[in-house]
Phi, psi and omega in degrees: 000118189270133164308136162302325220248307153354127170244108162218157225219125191229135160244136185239139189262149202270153168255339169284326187269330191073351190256207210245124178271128180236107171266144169230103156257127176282093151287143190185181195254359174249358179117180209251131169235187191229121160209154212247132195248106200262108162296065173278123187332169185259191184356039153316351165236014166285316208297323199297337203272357204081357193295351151295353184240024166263151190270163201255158187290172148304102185285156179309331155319341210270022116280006152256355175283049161212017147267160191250178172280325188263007169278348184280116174313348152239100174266136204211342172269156172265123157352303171319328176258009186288115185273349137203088172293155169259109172311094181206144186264150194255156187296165188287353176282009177280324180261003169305274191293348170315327184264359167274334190300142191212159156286192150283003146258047183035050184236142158308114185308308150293159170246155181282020179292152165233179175032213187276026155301307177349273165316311184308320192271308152328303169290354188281300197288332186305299170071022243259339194296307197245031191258123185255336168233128171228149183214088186225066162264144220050065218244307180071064157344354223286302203289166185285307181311314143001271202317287184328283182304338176290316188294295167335304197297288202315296179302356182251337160301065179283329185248019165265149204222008155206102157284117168262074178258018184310149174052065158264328183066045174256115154308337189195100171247070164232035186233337178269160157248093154255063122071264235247004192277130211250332197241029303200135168219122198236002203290168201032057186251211166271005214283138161251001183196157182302323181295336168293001200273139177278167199298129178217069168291345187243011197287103188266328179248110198239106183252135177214032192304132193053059128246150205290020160311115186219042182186164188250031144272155206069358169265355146337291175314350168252015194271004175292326196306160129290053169290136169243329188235145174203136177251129203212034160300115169105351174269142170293358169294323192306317173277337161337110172301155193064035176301277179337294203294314149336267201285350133339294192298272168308341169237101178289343185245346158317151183218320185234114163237134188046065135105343187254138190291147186277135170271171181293321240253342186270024187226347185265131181284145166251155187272129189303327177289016155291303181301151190279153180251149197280166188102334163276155192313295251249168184288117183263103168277135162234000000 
């Protein structure tokens, strides 16, 4: 007596496909159906051609990968429009070839300057002088060259007025100056203190989130500034009691501190033998 309810799966191999036929017939009291699942090999006529055993091409780019922009004989950008460049040095087969390198129309890739034409025409296009927005965050600083050039870029922004320099592992900007700059994001650096931040007189906005702050010296030095925001989230300064109230007192013109607008509740100090010590009843956020 055969179950009603009984699956049974029989497999067939296709001769056309090379794969696999899976019929699932179903028994039952309304009949029987089949139905057939043709399993093809993937890149199955690559295999038949040999094409493993072949080396795969070169694609047409892979004579630009060591190049810069202001290395190219129609170099047409500016430092200015680049919205995040990268600081990075090229392996030495970059400069074997450099004045050799041709397109696909058999023209040279490069331009022929050498020494200081060179630097020169590199600092022109570069323009870094005249940059009203900059962003030159994840930098992975490790090499002297990095470091070196990333610093050079820094000292040259004289007229930029929105700074991105995040995740850098930088500790001490207090050798800079930016003038003109309304806008500064430092977060996630090394800064350990207010005093390493470089000279920002026009400065409004300050992100200084996850860095190793752990005292209110040096912010003294922004109460010349029109800072209205400034984020200090992620510091050890953050935990102090009267922290808000703190950075109030000192910055009388702040209006948004770590994203929240100042309250009334922020200008009132609390008295520390108010607070609990930990290990007492009461509830400890860390």
């Amino acid at each position: 007596m055969s179950d009603s309810g009984s699956v049974q799966n029989s497999s067939i191999v296709s001769h056309e496909t090379g794969g696999t036929e899976d019929t699932t017939n179903t028994g039952g009291s309304s009949g029987v159906s089949s139905i057939p699942l043709a399993m093809v090999p993937a890149y199955k006529h690559l295999k038949k051609s040999g094409f493993r055993d072949k080396p795969l091409p070169e694609l047409p780019s892979h004579r630009f990968q060591y190049s810069v922009w202001h290395d190219l004989r129609e170099a047409c950008l500016t430092g200015t429009q680049l919205k995040a460049p990268r600081v990075r040095d090229g392996p030495k087969e970059k400069e074997d070839a450099f004045y050799d390198l041709k397109d696909d129309h058999n023209q040279l890739i490069h331009h022929s300057l050498h020494g200081r034409r060179r630097r020169e025409h590199r600092h022109m296009l570069e323009e870094w002088e005249q940059a009203k927005f900059a962003s030159l965050s994840y930098q992975e600083l490790y090499h002297k060259y990095q470091r070196t050039n990333f610093y050079n870029i820094l000292g040259r922004l004289h007229s930029v007025e929105h700074l991105f320099i995040t995740h850098n592992e930088i500790n001490d900007l207090s050798s800079f100056s930016f003038p003109r700059c309304t806008e500064l994001n430092l977060s996630n650096n090394y800064i350990s203190s207010f005093k390493n931040l470089p000279k920002i007189p026009s400065i409004k906005s300050l992100n200084l989130e996850d860095n190793d702050i752990d005292s209110y010296n040096g912010l003294s030095r922004l109460k010349s500034t029109p800072i209205t925001e400034l984020y200090l989230n992620g510091n050890p300064v953050c935990f102090q009691i009267n922290y808000r109230p703190k950075v109030f007192q000192i910055l009388t013109q702040l209006k948004v501190l770590d994203g929240v607008n100042k309250l009334q509740t922020d200008l009132e100090f609390q008295d520390p033998g108010d607070v609990e010590e930990p290990g007492s009843n009461g509830c400890v956020i860390q």
